[in-house]
N, C-alpha and C positions, 0 to 999 in steps of 0.2 A: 975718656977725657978729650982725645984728639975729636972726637965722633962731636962730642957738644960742641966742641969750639967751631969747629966747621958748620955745627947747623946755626947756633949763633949770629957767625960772618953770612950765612946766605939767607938766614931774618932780616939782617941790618940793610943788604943790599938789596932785599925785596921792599924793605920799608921805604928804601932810598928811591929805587924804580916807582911804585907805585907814586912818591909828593912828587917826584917831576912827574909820570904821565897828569898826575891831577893839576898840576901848573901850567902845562902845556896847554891843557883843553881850557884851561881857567882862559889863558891868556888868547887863546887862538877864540873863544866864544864872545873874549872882553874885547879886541880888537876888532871884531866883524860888527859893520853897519847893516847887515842885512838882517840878521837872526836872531843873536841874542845878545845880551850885554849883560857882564856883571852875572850872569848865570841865572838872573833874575827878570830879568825886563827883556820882554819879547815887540820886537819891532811892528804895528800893524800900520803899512801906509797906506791904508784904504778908511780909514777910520779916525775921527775925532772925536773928542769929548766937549759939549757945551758945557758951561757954565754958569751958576746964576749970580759968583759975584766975577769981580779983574782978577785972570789969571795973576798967581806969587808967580815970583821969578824965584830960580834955584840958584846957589853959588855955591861950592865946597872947594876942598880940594883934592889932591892925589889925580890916581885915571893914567900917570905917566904918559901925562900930556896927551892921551884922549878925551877930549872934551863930554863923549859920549857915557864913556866913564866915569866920570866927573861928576855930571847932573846924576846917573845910577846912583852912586854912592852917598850922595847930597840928597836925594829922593828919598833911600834906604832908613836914613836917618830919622825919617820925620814919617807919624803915623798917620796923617793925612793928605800923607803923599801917595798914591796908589798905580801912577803914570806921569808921563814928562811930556809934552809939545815939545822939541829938538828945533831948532831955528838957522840953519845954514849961514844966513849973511852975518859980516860983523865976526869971521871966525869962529861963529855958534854959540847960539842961547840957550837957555829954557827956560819954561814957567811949567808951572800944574795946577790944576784945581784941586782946593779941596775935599776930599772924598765924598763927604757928605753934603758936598754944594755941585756935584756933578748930576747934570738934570736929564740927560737924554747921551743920541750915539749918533752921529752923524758920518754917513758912510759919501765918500767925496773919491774918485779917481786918485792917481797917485799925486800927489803935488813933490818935483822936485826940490821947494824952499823948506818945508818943514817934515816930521816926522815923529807918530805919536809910538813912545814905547810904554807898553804896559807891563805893570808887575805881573809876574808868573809865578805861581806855590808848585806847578805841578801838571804831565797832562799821562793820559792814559793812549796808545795805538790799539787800534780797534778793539776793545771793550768787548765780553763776549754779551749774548741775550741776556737778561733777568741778572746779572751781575751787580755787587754793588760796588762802589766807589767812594774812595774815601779825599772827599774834598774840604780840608777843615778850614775857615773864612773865605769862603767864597759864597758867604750871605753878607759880609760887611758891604755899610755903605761904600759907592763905586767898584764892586768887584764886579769881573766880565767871565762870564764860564761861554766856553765856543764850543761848539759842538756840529761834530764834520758826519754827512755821508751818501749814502748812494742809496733814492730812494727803491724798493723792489718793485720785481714785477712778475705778476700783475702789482699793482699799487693794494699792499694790506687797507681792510677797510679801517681799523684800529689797532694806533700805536700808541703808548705813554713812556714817562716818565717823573719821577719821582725825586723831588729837592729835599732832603728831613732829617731830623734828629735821630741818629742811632737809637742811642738808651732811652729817648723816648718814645720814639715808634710817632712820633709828630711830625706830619706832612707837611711842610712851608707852604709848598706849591707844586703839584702836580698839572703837568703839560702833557696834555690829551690831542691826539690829529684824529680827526674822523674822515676819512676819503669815502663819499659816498658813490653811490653806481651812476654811472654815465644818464640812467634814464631821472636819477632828482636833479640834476644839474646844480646841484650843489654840494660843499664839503665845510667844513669848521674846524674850528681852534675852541676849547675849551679849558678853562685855567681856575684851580680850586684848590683848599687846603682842609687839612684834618686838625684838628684839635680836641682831645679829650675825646676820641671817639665819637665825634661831633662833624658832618663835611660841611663845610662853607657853601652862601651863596654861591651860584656857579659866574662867572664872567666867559663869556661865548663871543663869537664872530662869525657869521656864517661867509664865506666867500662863495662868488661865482667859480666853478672849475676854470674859468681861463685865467681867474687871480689866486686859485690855491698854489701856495708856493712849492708843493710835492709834484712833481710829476714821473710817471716810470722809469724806472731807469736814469734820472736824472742826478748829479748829486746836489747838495745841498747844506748851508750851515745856518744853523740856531743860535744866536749869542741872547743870552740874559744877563739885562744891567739890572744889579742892587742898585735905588737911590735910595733916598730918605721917605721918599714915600709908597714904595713898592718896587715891582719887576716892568721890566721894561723888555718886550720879546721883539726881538730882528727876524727874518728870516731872507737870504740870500740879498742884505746890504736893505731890507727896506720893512720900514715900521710894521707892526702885525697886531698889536695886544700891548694894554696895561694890566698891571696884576694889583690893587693898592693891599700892602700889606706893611703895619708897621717894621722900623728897622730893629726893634728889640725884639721879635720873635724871627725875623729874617737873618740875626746874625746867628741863631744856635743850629744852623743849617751845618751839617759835617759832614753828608751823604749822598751819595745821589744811585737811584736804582732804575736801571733801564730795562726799557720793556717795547724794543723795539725791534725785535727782530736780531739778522744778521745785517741790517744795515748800516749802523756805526762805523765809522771807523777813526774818528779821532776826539777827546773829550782834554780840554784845557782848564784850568780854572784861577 
């Protein structure tokens, strides 16, 4: 009897430990402008979002008197809210576009007046080769998947990866690098999809090697925007490739399977 009451009281105190350490980090993640807010919205001040109608402005409340918390939880709310513009002057603003009215990525130095945070579902550190990953809406209209690493060396001639439906074995969009040998002076980006055991047209870029974005040893990041009318591929802050793919086969997107090597080492989505 003594033996249950005692294990009991040190359930109740480990229950007790555990919601303060998960308060602490709540609060220590909610209060930080650097990183994350709200355990949701991840800070990028390199990055904007265009739009194609006037930014809404957000207003909620709570955040105890974090303003940053504030727009988070007022953001949270609403299903075509997917990121926030943060506006410093005036005590602090925000607005957002609407998800499906976000048209591109505009990659700008830091600007001290304002600050875009993006919703986060989830990221993976270094990812092993041929791994799959399980990313579910990160095919909705305005979602951002980043993708971090350090190209090899020598430079693999071919690496891919793969956007698709688990249980249907359906490829949204598969993102191919071809690095070719110094002697074609040249290298490409090619971007394709499966359907029914069907591949798509293919969409290609051939670059000069002094504008392929991969170089040895280098590292390097991928972001792919969902809009409403396909993918949108960055590479190291600067335009690369359109992918047009409607948004109703792009939102059943819940996977992602890479096939890059050891080079990875951060996937967001």
């Amino acid at each position: 009897m003594k033996q249950n009451m005692l294990l009991c009281k040190l359930l109740r105190y480990h229950a007790v430990y555990v919601g303060l350490v998960d308060t602490l980090v709540f609060l220590h993640m909610a209060s930080s402008s650097v990183d994350f807010v709200s355990k949701r919205y991840e800070s990028f001040p390199d990055r904007h979002f265009t739009c194609g109608v006037p930014l809404q402005l957000l207003d909620g409340e709570g955040g105890g008197g974090n303003k940053r918390l504030t727009c988070a939880l007022a953001c949270q709310e609403l299903a075509a809210c997917t990121s926030f513009t943060f506006t410093k002057e005036a005590e602090g603003s925000c607005a957002f576009c609407p998800a499906k009215n976000i048209t591109a990525l505009v990659f700008t130095p830091k600007d001290n007046q304002t600050e875009s945070w993006i919703r986060r579902s989830g990221h993976y550190l270094k990812p092993v080769h041929e791994q799959v990953l399980d990313i579910p809406g990160a095919g909705a209209a305005g979602g951002l998947i980043v993708v971090k690493g350090t190209a090899s060396t020598p430079l693999h001639w071919k690496r891919f990866m793969d956007l698709f439906n688990k249980k249907q074995e359906t490829i949204m969009l598969r993102f191919i690098r071809f690095a070719e040998s110094p002697n074609s002076n040249a290298s490409f980006i090619r971007l394709n999809s499966m359907f029914n055991d069907t591949w798509s047209v293919e969409t290609e870029r051939n670059l000069p090697l002094e504008l392929f974005p991969f170089a040895e040893g280098e590292n390097y990041e991928i972001n792919f925007l969902t809009t409403s009318h396909g993918f949108i591929v960055y590479v190291n802050g600067v335009y690369l490739i359109t992918y047009s793919l409607s948004i109703s086969k792009a939102e059943f997107i819940d996977s992602m399977r890479l096939k890059f090597g050891p080079e990875l080492n951060y996937v967001s989505f």
